[in-house]
N, C-alpha and C positions, 0 to 999 in steps of 0.2 A: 083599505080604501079602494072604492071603485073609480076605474083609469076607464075613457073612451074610449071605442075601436081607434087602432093604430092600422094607417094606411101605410105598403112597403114602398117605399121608395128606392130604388137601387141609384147607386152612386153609375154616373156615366165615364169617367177617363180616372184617372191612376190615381190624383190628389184630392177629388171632390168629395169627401165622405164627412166632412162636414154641411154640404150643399145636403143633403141626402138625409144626414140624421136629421140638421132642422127642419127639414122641409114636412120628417113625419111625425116630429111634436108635436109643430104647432097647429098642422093640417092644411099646408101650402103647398102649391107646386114646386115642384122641383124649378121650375123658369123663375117664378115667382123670390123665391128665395137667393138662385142665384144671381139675381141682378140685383140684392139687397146687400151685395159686398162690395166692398172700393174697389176689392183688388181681382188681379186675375187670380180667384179661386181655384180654377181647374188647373193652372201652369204649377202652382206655389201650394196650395194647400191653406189650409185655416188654422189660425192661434186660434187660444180659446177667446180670447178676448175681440180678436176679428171675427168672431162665431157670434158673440154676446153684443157687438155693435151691430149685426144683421139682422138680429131677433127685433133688437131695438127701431131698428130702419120698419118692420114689419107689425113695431107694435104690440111684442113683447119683451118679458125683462128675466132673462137667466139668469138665476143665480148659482154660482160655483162654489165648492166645496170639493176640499179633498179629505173632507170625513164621510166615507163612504153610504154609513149606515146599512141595515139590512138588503143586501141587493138580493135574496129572495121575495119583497114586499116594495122596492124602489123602483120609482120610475124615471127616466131622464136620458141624457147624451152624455156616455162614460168615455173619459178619455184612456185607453187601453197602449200598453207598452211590451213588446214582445223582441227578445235579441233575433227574432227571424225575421223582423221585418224592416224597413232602411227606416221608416218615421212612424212618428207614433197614431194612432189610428182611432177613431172614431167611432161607436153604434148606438144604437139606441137601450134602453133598458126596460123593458117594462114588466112591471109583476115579476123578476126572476127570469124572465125571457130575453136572450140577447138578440135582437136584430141586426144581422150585417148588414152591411150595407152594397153586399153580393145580393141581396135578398133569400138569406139563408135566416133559418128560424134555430136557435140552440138552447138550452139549457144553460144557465149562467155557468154553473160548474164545469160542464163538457167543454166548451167553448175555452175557456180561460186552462183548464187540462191540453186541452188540442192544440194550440198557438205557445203555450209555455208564454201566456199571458197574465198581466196584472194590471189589474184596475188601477189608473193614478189619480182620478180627479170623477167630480160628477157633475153635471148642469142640472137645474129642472125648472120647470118655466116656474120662477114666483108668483108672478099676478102679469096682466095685461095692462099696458102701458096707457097712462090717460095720453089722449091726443087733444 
């Protein structure tokens, strides 16, 4: 399936890499996005489900899944878990391409090799939300 051009978004302060993935799904601003959160994002970080009410604030609808599927051929916002980092981490996915949210481009395998990382969950925009 053919996926739009993905604009990078880099994440700005330590916790916002949820501001940063949605922002390049759905093709929002990075401002845009983060003032679609209750909370202080940048201090705290995002659940996925504080992620999934943002999308909703902006008018789309994630659906989560922790059956992976093909992440050669998937597209979406993986949720990533690696014993070197203090929490668990955010990027985008597209086609097999992992997107950091450093704005660094990897190979899904390299990537997940390099961090001694594991994909735990996946988002992908279902549909857009009637308003």
């Amino acid at each position: 399936m053919h996926t739009p051009m993905l604009q990078v978004i880099p994440q700005r302060h330590t916790m916002d890499c949820a501001v940063a993935c949605l922002a390049m799904v759905i093709g929002k601003s990075y401002e845009d996005v983060l003032m679609a959160f209750d909370h202080n994002v940048i201090r705290y970080g995002a659940t996925i489900r504080q992620t999934q009410a943002a999308a909703r604030v902006l008018g789309y609808r994630l659906s989560w899944s922790r059956k992976l599927g093909d992440l050669e051929t998937d597209t979406g916002i993986l949720s990533i878990r690696s014993s070197n980092w203090k929490t668990d981490h955010m990027v985008v996915l597209k086609d097999g391409i992992i997107v950091d949210t450093d704005a660094t481009l990897w190979d899904q395998d390299v990537f997940m090799a390099a961090y001694s990382a594991v994909a735990m969950s996946i988002m992908r925009i279902d549909k857009m939300e009637e308003n």
